[in-house]
VOGU-3710 file (C-alpha; in Angstrom, 3 decimals, decimal comma):
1> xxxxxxxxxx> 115,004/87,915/65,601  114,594/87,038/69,589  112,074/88,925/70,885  113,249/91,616/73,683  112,684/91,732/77,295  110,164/94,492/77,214  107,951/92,386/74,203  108,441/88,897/76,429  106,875/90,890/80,111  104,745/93,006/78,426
11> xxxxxxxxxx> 102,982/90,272/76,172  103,274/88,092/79,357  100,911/90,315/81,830  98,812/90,872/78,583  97,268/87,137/78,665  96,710/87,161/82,416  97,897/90,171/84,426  99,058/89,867/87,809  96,294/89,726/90,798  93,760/89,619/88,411
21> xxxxxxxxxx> 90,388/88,021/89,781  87,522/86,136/88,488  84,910/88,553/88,585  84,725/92,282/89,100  82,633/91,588/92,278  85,931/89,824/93,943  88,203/92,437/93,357  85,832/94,882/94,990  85,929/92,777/98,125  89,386/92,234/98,120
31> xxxxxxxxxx> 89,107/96,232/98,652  86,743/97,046/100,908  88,370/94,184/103,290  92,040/94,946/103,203  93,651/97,964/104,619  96,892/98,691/102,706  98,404/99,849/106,024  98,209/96,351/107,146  100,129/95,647/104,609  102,777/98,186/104,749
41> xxxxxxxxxx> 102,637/100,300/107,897  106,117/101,855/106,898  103,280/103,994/105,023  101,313/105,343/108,449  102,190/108,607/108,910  102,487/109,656/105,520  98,937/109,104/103,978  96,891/111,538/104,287  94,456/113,221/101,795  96,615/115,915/100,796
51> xxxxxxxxxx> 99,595/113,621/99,664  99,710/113,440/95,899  100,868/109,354/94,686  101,664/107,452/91,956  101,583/103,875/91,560  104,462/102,668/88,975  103,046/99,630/87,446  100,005/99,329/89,050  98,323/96,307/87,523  94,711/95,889/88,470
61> xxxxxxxxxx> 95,141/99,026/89,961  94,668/97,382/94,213  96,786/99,834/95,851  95,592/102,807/94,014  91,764/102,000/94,657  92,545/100,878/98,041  94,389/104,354/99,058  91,184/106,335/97,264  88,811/104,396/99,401  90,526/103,711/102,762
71> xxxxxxxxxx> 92,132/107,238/103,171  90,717/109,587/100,217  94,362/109,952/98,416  93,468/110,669/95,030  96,031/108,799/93,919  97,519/107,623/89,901  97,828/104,650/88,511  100,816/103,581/85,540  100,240/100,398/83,328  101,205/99,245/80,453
81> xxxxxxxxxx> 98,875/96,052/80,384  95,624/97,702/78,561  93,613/94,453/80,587  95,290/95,571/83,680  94,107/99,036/83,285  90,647/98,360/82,155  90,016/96,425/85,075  91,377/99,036/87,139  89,005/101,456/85,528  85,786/99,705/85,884
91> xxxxxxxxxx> 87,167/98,972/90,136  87,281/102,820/89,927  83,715/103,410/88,610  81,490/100,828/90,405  83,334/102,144/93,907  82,800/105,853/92,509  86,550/106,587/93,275  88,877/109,653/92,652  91,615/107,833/90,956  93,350/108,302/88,094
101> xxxxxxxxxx> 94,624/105,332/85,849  97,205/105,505/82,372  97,682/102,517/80,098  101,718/103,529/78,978  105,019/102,319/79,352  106,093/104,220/82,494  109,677/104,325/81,285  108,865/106,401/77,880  105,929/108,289/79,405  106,272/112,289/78,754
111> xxxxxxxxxx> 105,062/112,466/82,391  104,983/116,268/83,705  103,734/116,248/87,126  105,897/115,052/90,001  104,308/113,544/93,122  105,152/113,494/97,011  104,946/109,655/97,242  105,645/107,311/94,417  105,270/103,392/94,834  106,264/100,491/92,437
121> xxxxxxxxxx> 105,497/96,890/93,934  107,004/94,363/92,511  107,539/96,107/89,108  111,276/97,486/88,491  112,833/93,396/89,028  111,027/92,810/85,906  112,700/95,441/83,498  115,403/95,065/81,146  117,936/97,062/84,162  116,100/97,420/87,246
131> xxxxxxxxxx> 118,941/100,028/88,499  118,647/102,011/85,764  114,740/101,792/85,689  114,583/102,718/89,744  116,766/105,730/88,792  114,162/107,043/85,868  111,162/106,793/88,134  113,141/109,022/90,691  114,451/111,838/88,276  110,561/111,754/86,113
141> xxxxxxxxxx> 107,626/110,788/89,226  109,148/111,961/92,350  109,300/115,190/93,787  112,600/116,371/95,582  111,918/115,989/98,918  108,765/112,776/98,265  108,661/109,346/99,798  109,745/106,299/97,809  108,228/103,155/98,214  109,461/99,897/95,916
151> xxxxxxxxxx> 109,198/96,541/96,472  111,747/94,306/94,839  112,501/90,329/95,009  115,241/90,065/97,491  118,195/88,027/96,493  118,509/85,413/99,290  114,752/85,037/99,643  113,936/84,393/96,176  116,711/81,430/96,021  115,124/78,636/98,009
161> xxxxxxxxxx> 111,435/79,359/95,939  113,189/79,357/92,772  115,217/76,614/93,317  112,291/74,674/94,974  109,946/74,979/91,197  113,262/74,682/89,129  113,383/71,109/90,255  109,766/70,082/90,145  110,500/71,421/86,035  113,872/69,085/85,905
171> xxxxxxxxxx> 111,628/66,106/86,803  109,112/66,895/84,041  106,441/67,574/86,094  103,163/68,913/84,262  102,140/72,733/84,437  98,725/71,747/86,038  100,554/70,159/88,864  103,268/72,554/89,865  100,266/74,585/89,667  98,689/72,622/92,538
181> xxxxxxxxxx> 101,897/72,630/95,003  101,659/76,556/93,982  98,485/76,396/96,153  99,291/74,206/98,416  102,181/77,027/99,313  99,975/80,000/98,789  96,437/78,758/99,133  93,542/81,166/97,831  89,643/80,992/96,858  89,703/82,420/93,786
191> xxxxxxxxxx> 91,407/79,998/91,322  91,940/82,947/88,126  93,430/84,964/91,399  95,600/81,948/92,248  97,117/81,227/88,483  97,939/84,704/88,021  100,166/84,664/90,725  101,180/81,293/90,009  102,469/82,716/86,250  104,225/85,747/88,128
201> xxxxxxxxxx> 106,117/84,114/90,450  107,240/80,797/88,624  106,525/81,366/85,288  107,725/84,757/84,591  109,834/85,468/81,279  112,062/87,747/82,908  113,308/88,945/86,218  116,089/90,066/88,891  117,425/89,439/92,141  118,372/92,191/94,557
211> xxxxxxxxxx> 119,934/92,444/98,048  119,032/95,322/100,409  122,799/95,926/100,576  122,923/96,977/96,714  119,328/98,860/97,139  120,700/100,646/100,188  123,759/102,176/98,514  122,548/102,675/95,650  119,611/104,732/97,637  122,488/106,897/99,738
221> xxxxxxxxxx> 124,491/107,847/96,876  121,322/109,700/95,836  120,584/111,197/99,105  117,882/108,836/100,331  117,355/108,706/103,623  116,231/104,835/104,469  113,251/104,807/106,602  111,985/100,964/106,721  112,424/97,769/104,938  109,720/94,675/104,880
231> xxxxxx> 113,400/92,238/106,009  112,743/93,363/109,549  109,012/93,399/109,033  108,796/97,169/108,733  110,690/97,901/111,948  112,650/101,245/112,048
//
């Protein structure tokens, strides 16, 4: 019997999880010098301590720790990958931070709390139906009038990357070297760091495509208001 989707991602993340780094000491640089409003400042304005957030596949667990430490949010963490959420765990307790962190499929959770800002990066592309999936973390995490905050592989951008390490595979090139032009594009100092990207964005079992077309009315026909997108760099 073929194994499904879910089995193929989650036993995927399970031997290396995404963003994971060499050493417990990296990852709590990689905090303490990276401001997650850098990142996304569609997000200034709505932090603040008082905001209640959930991150939907959080991995490691960077944008939860970073929120706890940059701007106090006590914020929660989702994540199926028990490696993911160890490491999150032991970020949390070395920086002495107010986070929260659960190791469960956020799909079949019995979650009963609802929060004002709920965040999924890079996550929902990677279910079985990312539509359907986007629509379950609205009706079970958000509350009515929250912020929501998803990051998805866009359609036309994905093309000319996918294409570009399809045909490196056609010509039989070896793992270890499509490895190396992985750095070459995306050049790091931390070589675990580096593969586990490397495996998530070329190597991956499973994914989607999306344009910001299909996002946006799928958004409106639920009564989203559409603030920002990272297409125009975050402008409004």
């Amino acid at each position: 019997m073929k194994k499904n989707i879910w089995y193929k991602v989650k036993n995927f993340y399970e031997k290396l999880p995404f963003n994971f780094r060499s050493s417990l000491s990296n990852h709590l640089t990689k905090i303490k010098n990276n401001d997650p409003l850098k990142e996304y400042p569609c997000l200034n304005g709505i932090l603040n301590k008082k905001i209640s957030h959930i991150d939907i596949g959080c991995g490691v667990g960077w944008f939860v720790n970073s929120l706890n430490y940059n701007y106090g949010i006590k914020s929660t963490g989702i994540d199926f990958t028990k490696e993911a959420i160890t490491r999150a765990i032991q970020i949390k307790k070395k920086m002495n931070l107010k986070t929260n962190f659960i190791n469960n499929d956020f799909l079949k959770y019995n979650n009963k709390k609802k929060f004002d800002l709920v965040s999924s990066i890079g996550v929902l592309h990677h279910t079985k139906n990312c539509l359907k999936s986007l629509s379950i973390v609205i009706n079970k995490y958000l509350k009515k009038d929250g912020y929501l905050f998803i990051g998805l592989y866009h359609s036309y951008g994905r093309k000319p990357f996918l294409d570009y390490f399809e045909k490196l595979k056609k010509k039989k090139i070896t793992e270890e070297k499509i490895f190396e032009k992985f750095k070459n594009l995306r050049p790091g100092n931390d070589n675990i760091n580096d593969l586990s990207w490397f495996r998530d964005q070329v190597l991956h079992p499973h994914e989607t495509q999306h344009s910001f077309e299909e996002i946006y009315n799928f958004l409106k026909k639920k009564n989203f208001e559409i603030k920002y997108t990272s297409i125009n760099n975050f402008k409004k």
